[in-house]
C-alpha positions in Angstrom: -25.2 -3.6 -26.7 -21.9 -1.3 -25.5 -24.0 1.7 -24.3 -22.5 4.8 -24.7 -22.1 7.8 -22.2 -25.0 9.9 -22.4 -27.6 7.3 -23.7 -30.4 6.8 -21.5 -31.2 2.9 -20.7 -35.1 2.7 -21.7 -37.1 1.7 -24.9 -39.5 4.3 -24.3 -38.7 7.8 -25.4 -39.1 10.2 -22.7 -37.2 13.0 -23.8 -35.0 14.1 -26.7 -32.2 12.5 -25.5 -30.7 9.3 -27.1 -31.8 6.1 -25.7 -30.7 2.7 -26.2 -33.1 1.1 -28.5 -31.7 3.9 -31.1 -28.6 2.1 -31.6 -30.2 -1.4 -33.0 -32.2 -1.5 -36.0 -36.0 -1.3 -35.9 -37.7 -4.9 -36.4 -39.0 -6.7 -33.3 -39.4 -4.7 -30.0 -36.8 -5.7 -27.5 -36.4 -4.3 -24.1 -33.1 -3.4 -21.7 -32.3 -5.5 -18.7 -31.5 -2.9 -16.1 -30.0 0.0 -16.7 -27.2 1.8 -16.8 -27.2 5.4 -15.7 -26.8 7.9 -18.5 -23.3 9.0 -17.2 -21.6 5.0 -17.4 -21.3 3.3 -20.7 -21.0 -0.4 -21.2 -22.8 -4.1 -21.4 -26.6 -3.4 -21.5 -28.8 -6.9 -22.4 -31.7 -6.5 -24.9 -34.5 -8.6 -24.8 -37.9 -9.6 -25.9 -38.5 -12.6 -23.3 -40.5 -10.8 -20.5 -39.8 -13.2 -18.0 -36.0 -13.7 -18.5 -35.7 -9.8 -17.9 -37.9 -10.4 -14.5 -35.3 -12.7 -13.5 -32.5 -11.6 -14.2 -33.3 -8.3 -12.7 -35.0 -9.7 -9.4 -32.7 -9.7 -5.9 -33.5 -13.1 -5.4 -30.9 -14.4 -8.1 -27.8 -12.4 -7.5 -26.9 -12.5 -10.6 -23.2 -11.2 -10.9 -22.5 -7.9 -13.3 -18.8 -6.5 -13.7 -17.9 -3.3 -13.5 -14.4 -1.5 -14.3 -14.9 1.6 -11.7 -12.1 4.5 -12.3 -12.2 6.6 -8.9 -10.2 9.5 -7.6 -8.9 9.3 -4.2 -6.8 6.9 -2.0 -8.2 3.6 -2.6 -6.7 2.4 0.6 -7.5 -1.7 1.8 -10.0 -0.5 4.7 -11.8 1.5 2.2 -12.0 -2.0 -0.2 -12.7 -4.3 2.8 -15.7 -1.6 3.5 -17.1 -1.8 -0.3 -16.4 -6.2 -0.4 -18.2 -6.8 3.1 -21.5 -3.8 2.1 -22.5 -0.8 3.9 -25.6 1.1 4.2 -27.5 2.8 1.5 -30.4 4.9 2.2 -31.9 1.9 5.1 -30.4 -1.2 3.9 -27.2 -2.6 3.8 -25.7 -3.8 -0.1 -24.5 -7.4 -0.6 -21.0 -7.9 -0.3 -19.2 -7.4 -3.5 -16.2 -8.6 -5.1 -13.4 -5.5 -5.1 -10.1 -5.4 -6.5 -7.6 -3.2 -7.9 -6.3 -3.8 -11.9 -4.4 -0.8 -11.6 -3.6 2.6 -10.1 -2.0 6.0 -11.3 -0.9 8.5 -9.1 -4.0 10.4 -8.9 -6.8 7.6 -9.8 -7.3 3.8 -9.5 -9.2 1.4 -11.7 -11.1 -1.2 -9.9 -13.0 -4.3 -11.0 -16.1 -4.4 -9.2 -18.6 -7.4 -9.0 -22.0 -6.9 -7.7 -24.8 -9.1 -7.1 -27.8 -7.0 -6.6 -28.9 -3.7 -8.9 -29.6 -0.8 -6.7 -30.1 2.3 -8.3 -26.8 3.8 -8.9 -25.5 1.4 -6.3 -21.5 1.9 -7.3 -22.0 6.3 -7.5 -23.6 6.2 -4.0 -21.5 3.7 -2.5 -17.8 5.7 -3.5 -18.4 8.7 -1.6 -19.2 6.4 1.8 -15.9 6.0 1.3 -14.1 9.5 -0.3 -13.7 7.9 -3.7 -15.1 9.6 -6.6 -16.3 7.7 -9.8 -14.7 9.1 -13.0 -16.0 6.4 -15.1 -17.8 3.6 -15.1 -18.0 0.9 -17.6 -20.5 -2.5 -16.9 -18.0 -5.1 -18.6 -20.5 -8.5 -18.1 -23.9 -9.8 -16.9 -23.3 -12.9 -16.0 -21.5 -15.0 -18.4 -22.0 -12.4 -21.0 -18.4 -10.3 -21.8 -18.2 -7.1 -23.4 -15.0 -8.1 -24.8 -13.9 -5.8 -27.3 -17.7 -4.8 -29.2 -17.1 -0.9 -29.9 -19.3 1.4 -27.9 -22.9 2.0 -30.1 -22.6 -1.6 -31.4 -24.2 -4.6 -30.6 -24.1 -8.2 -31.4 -26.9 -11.1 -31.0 -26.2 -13.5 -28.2 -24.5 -16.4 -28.6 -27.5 -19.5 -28.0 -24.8 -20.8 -25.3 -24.6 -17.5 -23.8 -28.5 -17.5 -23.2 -29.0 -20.8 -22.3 -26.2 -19.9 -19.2 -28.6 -16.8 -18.3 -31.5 -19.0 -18.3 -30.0 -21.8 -16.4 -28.7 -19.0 -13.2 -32.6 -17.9 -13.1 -33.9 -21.7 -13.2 -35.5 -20.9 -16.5 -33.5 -23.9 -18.4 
């Protein structure tokens, strides 16, 4: 599912707001893998297979997700080396992630980030260790599953292949 800005990433309805499970038809009960806070929009998994979702969602398996991060402020190279090698959030230091620049304007930068843990909000609190802001965020892949060019609100089923790669990174296969 492309998740749009101001959807909240449950199946459970909470509040009034939006939430993902409104954008697929009714029918069997699937679940989203992770989240996505209700400001970013992008790749969110949906799922029915309890045990994948533990998975690919525990620390243990790193599991790579993409991000395309648009920040305000100089995104200088000892600002990137200090978001690739980790720093310290809340009491524990983040994974070192995969950071480079696609392209940058005079007054923001995009950046492809790639992350292999899920902490809450993990790119928003790690920017302003650094004096970047996050204009918008966009998860572009979990795993081997792309975005590519589904329109934000749609979804598509996943492709057996694409499934049977999830499963084989958690040493469900």
């Amino acid at each position: 599912l492309n998740k749009p800005v101001g959807v909240v990433s449950t199946a459970k309805q909470q509040t009034d707001e939006p939430i993902v499970t409104d954008l697929i038809p009714e029918g069997e009960r699937v679940y989203p893998v992770g989240r996505l806070d209700k400001e970013s929009r992008g790749l969110i998994l949906l799922t029915n297979d309890g045990e994948l979702t533990h998975r690919l969602t525990h620390p243990k398996y790193h599991i790579p997700k993409t991000y395309e991060v648009t920040v305000s402020g100089a995104v200088t190279e000892k600002k990137l080396n200090i978001l690739r090698s980790g720093l310290v959030l809340g009491d524990k230091k983040t994974l070192p992630s995969d950071v480079v620049v696609i392209d940058h304007g005079e007054e923001t930068t995009l950046l492809r980030m790639v992350l292999y843990e899920g902490r809450n909000r993990q790119i928003r609190r790690m920017m302003p260790v650094v004096d970047l802001h996050v204009i918008d965020l966009n998860r572009v892949a979990f795993g081997p599953v792309k975005l590519n060019n589904l329109e934000s609100g749609k979804f598509r089923e996943a492709l057996k292949e694409e499934v049977d790669l999830l499963k084989q990174l958690v040493r469900l296969s």
